[in-house]
DOLO-172376 format. One record per residue (C-alpha): residue in three letters; x, y, z. Coordinates in steps of 0.2 Angstrom, whole numbers, padded with zeros to 4 digits, always signed. Layout:
N
ALAXYZ ...
END
This chain:
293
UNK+0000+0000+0000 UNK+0017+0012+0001 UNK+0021+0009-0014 UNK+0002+0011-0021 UNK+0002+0027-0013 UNK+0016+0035-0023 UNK+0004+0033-0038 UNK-0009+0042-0030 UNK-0011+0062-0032 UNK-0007+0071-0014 UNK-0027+0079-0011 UNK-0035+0061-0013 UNK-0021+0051-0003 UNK-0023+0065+0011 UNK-0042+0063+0009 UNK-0041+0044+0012 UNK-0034+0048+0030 UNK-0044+0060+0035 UNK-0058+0057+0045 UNK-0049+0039+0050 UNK-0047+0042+0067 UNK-0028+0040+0065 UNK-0016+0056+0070 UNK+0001+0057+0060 UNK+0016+0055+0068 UNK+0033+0058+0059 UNK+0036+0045+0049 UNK+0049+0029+0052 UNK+0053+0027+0034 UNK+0058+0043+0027 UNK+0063+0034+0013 UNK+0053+0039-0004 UNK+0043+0057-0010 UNK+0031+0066-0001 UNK+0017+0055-0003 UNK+0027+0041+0003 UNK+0033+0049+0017 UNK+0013+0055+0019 UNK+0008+0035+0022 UNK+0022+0032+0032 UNK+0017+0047+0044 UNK+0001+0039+0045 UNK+0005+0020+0043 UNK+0020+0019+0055 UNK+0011+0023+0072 UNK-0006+0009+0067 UNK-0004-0002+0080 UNK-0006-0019+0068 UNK-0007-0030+0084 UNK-0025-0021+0088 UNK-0040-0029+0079 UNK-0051-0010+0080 UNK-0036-0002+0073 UNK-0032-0016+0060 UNK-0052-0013+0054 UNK-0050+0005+0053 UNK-0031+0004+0043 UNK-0041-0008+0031 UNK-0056+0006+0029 UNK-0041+0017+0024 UNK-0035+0007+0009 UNK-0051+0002+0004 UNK-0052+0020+0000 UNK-0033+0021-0006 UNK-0040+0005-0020 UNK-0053+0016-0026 UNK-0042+0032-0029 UNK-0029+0021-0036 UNK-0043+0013-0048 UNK-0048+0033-0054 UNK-0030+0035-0057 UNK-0027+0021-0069 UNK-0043+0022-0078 UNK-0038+0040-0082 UNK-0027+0038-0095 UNK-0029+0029-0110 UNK-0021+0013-0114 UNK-0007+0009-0123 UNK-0010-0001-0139 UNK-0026-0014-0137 UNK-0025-0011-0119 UNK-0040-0002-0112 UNK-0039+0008-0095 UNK-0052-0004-0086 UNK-0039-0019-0094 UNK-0025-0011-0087 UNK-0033-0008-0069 UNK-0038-0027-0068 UNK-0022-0033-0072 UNK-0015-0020-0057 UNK-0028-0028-0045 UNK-0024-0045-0050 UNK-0007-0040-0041 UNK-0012-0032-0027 UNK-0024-0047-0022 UNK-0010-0059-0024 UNK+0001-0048-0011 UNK-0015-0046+0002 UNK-0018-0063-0002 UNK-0001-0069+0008 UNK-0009-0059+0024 UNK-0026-0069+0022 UNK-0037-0056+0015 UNK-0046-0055-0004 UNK-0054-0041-0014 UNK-0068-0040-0019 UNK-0074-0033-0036 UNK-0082-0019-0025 UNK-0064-0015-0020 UNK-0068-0021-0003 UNK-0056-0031+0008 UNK-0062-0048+0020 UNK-0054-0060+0026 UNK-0053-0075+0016 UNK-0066-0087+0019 UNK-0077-0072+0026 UNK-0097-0074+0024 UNK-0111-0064+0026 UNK-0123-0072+0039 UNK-0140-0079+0031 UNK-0150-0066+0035 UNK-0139-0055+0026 UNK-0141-0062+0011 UNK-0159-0064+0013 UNK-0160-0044+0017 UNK-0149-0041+0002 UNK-0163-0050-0009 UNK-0176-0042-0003 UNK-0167-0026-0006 UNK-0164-0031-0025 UNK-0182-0034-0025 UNK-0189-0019-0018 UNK-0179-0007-0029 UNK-0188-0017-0043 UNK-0204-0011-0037 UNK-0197+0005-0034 UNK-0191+0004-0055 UNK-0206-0002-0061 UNK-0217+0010-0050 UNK-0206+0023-0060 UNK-0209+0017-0077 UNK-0228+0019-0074 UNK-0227+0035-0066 UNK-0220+0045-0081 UNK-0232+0033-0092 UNK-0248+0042-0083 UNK-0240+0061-0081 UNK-0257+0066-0072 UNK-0252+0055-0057 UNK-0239+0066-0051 UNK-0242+0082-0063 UNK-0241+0098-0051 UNK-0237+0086-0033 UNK-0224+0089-0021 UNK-0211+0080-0015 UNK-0222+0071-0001 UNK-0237+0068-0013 UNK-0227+0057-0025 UNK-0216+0049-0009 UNK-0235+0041-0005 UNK-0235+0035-0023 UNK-0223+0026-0019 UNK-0226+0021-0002 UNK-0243+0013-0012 UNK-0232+0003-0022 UNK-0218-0006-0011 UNK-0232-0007+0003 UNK-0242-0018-0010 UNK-0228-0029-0014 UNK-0221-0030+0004 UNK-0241-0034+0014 UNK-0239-0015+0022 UNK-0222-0019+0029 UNK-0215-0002+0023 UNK-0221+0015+0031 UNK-0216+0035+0028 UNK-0208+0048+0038 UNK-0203+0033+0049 UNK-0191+0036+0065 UNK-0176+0029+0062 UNK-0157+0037+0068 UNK-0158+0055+0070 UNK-0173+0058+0061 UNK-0187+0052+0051 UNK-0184+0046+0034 UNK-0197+0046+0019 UNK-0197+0027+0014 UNK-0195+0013+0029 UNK-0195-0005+0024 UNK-0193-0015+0039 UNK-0195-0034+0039 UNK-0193-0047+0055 UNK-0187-0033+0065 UNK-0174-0028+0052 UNK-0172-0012+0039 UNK-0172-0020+0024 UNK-0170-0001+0014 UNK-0169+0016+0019 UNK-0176+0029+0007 UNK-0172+0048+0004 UNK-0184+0055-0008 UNK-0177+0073-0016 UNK-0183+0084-0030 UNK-0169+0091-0038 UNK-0163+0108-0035 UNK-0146+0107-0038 UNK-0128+0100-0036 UNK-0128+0108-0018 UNK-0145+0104-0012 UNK-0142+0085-0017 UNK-0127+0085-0010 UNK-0134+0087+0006 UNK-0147+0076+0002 UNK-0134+0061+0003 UNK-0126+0068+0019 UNK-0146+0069+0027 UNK-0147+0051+0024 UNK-0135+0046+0031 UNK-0142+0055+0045 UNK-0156+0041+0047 UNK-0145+0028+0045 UNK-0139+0015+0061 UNK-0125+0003+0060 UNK-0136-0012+0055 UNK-0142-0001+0040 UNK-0134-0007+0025 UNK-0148-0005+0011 UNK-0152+0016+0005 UNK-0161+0023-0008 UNK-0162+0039-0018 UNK-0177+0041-0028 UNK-0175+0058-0037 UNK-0186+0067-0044 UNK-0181+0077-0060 UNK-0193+0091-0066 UNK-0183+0093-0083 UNK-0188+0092-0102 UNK-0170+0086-0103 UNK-0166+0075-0089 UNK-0151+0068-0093 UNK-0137+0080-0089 UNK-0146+0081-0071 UNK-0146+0062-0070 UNK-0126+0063-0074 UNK-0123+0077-0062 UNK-0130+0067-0048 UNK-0121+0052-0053 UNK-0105+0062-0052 UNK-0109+0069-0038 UNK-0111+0053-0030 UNK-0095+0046-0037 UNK-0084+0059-0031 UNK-0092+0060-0013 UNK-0078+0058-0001 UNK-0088+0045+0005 UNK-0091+0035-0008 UNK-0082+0017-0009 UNK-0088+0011-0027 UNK-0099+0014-0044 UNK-0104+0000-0051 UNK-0105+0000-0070 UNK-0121+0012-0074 UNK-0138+0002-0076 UNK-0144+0015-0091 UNK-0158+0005-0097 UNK-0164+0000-0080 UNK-0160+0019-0076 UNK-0154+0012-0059 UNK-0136+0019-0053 UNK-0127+0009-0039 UNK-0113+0015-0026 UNK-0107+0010-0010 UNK-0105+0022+0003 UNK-0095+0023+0018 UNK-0103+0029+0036 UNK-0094+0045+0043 UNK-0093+0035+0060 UNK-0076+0032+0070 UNK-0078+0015+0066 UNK-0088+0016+0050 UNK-0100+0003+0038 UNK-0104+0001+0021 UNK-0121+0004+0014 UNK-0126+0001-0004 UNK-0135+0015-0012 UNK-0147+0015-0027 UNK-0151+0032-0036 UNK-0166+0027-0046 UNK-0171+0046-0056 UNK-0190+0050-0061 UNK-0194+0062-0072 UNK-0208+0070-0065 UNK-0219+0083-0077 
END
């Protein structure tokens, strides 16, 4: 990870740190460049015997993966080599050097001990998830097929038209301007005791607005919350350069872990977010755009 961090750009590697919980110190190895010498200052006073530490140090280079992928990806390939081409054979290497500590990568640029599985009910909360932003998809298609349904509605009136449709599919199990964290969030899908997706719903009023939008819903969100949605609402005869603004918003978001290859026919974006807890969690997040007349 040293080494990966001389080919990062000094603003991204310092924003992998901050917000880690770990203080720099001067560094041991004073060996290398100034971002070198950066990871050293941080790297060289983790305490790799502590499990709590360990998790937060792996947090770091999860981020460090990421900014390392956007730096690869940026520049074309040589020859028949495309970007993405050259990125995977860069991660091919790097698993094989965490491989040696017992640790894999996932796709999602996560790391996890090799071996480690999610607990049943995880992946059952993970189908239910898939599920209901299906409902949540499909209630959108039909939305901008009737116009009149939502034509001249606020932000709440067309939330209900949504509660109506995932609280069809799931018996009434999902309920609005529910209390969950620090506030009530629009869309609540709780099954067996458990939150199966959060929802922010937003009308777009620009970059700012929805940028505080993502910060607010992670507001409502607990520890056990790993499921979020954004259904936006987009009042544009162009929607499109709205829908790739809030894309990029999301993928730039200091918080953000990974973007997943863009669902454009589906119109259904995915990311993975990063709690801004001392000892944070990962939440998958769907933006799923409406445009609303």
């Amino acid at each position: 990870m040293r080494e990966i961090s001389s080919r990062i750009e000094l603003s991204p590697l310092q924003a992998c740190w901050d917000g880690s919980g770990f203080t720099p110190g001067p560094p041991k190895d004073t060996s290398g460049a100034q971002r070198k010498r950066l990871f050293s200052s941080y790297a060289d006073h983790i305490t790799w015997s502590d499990p709590e530490q360990v998790t937060l140090a792996i947090a770091v280079f999860e981020r460090m993966l990421r900014a390392y992928r956007n730096e690869v990806e940026r520049y074309t390939g040589s020859g028949e080599e495309t970007p993405q081409q050259k990125w995977a054979k860069e991660l091919d290497r790097i698993r094989r050097d965490f491989e040696y500590d017992g640790y894999q990568i996932t796709d999602s640029l996560r790391i996890r001990k090799a071996g480690e599985r999610r607990p049943d009910h995880e992946r059952a909360d993970a189908e239910l998830y898939t599920e209901a932003l299906r409902v949540l998809r499909h209630a959108r298609n039909q939305i901008e097929r009737l116009p009149s349904t939502t034509r001249g509605k606020g932000e709440e009136d067309i939330r209900d038209v949504l509660l109506v449709a995932l609280g069809a599919a799931f018996a009434g199990r999902c309920t609005a301007e529910s209390l969950n964290g620090a506030g009530k969030t629009d869309l609540l899908l709780r099954i067996e005791d458990r939150n199966v997706l959060v929802g922010e719903c937003k009308i777009w009023k620009g970059a700012s607005k929805f940028h505080e939008a993502i910060d607010q819903l992670f507001g409502y969100l607990t520890r056990y919350d790993r499921f979020a949605v954004l259904p936006l609402f987009i009042h544009a005869a162009q929607p499109k350069p709205i829908v790739e603004k809030a894309t990029q918003l999301l993928t730039n978001h200091p918080r953000c872990v990974s973007a997943a290859v863009p669902d454009d026919d589906g119109r259904q974006y995915s990311f993975v977010l990063r709690s801004p807890s001392s000892t944070p969690w990962d939440v998958e997040v769907a933006l799923i755009p409406f445009v609303i007349s």
